[in-house]
DRENDO-1510 file (C-alpha; in Angstrom, 1 decimal, always signed):
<recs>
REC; n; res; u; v; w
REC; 1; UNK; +111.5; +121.2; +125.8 .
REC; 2; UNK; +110.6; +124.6; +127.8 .
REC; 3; UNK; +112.1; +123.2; +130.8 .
REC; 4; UNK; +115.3; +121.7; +129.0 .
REC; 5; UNK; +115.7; +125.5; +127.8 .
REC; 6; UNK; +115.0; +126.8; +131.3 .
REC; 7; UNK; +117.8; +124.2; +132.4 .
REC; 8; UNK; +120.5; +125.5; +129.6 .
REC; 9; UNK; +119.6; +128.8; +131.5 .
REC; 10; UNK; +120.6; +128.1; +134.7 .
REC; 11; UNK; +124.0; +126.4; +133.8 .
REC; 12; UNK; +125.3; +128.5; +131.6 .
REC; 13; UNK; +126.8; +131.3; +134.2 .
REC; 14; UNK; +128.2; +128.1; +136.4 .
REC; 15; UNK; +129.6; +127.4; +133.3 .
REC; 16; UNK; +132.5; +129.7; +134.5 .
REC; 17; UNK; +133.6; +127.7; +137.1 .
REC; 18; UNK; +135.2; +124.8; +135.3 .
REC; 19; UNK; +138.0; +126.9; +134.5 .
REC; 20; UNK; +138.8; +126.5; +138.6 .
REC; 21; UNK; +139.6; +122.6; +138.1 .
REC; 22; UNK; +141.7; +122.8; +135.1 .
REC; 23; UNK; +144.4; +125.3; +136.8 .
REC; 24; UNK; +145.7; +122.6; +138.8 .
REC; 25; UNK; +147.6; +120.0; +138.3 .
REC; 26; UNK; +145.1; +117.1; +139.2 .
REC; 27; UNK; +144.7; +114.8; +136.6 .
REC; 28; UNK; +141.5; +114.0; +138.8 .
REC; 29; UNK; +139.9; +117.2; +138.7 .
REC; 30; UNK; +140.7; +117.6; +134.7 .
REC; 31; UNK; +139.3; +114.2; +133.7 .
REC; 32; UNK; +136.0; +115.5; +135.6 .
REC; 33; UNK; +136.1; +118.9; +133.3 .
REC; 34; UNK; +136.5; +116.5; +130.1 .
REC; 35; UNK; +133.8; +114.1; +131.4 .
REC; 36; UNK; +131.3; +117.2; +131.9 .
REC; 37; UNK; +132.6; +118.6; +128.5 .
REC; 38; UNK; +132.1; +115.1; +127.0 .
REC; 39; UNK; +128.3; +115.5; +128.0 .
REC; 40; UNK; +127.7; +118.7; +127.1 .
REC; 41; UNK; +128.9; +117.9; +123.2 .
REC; 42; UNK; +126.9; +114.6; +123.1 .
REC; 43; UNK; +123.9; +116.8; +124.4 .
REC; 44; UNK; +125.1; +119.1; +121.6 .
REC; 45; UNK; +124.9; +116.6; +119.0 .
REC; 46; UNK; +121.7; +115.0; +120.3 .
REC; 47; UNK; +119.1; +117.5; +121.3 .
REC; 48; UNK; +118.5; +118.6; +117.7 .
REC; 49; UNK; +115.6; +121.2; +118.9 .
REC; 50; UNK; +117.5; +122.9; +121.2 .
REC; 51; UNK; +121.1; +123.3; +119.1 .
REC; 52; UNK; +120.7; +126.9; +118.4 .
REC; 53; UNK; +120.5; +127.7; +122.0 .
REC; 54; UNK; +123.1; +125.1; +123.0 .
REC; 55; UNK; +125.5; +126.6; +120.6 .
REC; 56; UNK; +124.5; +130.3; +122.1 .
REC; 57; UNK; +124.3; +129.6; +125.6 .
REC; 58; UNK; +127.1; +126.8; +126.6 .
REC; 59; UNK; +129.9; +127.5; +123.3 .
REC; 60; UNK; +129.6; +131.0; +123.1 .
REC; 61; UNK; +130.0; +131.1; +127.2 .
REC; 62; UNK; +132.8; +128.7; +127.0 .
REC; 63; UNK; +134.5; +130.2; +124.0 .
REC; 64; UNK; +135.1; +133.1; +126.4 .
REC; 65; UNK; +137.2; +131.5; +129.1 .
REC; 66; UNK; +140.6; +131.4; +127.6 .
REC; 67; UNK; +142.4; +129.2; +129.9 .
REC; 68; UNK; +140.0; +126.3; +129.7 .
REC; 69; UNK; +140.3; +126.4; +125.7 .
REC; 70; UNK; +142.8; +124.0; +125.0 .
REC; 71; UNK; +140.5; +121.2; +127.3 .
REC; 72; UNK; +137.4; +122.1; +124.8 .
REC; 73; UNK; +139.2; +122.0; +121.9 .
REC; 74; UNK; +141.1; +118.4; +122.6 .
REC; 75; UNK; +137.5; +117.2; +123.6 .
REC; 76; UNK; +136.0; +118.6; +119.7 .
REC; 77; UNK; +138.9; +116.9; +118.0 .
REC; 78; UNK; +138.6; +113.5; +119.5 .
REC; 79; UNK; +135.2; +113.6; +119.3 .
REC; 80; UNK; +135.5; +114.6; +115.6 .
REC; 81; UNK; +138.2; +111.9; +115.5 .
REC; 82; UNK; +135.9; +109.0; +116.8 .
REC; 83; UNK; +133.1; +110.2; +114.2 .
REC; 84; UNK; +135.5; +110.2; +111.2 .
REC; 85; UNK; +136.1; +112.6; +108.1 .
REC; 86; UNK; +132.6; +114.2; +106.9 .
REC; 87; UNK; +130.4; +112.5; +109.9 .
REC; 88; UNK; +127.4; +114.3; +112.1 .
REC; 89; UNK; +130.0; +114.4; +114.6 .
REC; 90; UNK; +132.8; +116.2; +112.8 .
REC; 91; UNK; +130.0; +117.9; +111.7 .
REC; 92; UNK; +128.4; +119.4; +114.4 .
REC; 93; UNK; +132.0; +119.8; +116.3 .
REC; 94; UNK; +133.2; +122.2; +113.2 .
REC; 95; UNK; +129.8; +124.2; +113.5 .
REC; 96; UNK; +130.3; +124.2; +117.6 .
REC; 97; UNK; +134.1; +125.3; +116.7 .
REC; 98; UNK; +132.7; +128.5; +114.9 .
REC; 99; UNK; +130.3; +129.1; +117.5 .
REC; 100; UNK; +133.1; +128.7; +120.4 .
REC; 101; UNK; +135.1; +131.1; +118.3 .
REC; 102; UNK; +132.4; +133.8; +118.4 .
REC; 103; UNK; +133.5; +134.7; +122.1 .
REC; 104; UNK; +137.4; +134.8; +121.1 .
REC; 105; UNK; +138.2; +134.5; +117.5 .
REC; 106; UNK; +141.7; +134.8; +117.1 .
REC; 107; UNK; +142.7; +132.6; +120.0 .
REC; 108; UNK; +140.2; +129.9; +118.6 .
REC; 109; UNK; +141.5; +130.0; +115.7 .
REC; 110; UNK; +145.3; +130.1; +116.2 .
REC; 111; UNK; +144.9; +127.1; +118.4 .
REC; 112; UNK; +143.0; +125.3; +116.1 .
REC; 113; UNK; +145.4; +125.7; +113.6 .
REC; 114; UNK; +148.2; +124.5; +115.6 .
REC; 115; UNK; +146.4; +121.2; +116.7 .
REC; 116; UNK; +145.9; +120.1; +113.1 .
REC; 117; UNK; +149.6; +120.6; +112.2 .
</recs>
């Protein structure tokens, strides 16, 4: 677990770099971005011991990067989606919603507003 922690560490200011693949138009690049972001919320939803820090370290980072919030967001509701009304999924993807709100509220919560109209 000590080295999983030291690994969240490392990650999380490379983190800041996705953003770079989601400016373009390549569906390519943006399907990678949602693949990695696929990963990091099954790790989020898995690795029990370590959610505290997860939800710290990679949403609270991530939550900060305006432009690549509307890819994270589509990712939380289709995983939420998949899990179904009042699963661990939706869940943990409502909990990780607050915690990717912590680095911009208002944006957060405007857009999740929107997407459920």
């Amino acid at each position: 677990i000590e080295l999983k922690h030291l690994c969240l560490e490392y990650m999380t200011p490379w983190l800041l770099n996705l953003v770079r693949f989601c400016k373009h138009n390549d569906d390519a690049k943006r399907q990678r971005v949602t693949a990695i972001l696929d990963k990091l919320i099954t790790m989020t939803i898995n690795e029990k011991q370590m959610y505290p820090s997860i939800q710290a370290k990679i949403w609270g980072s991530l939550g900060q990067i305006t432009d690549l919030l509307d890819v994270v967001l589509d990712s939380f509701i289709k995983t939420s989606a998949t899990g179904g009304l009042g699963s661990i999924k939706a869940e943990v993807m409502a909990d990780t919603a607050v915690a990717l709100a912590s680095g911009n509220v208002k944006l957060v919560s405007n857009k999740v507003r929107f997407s459920t109209l």
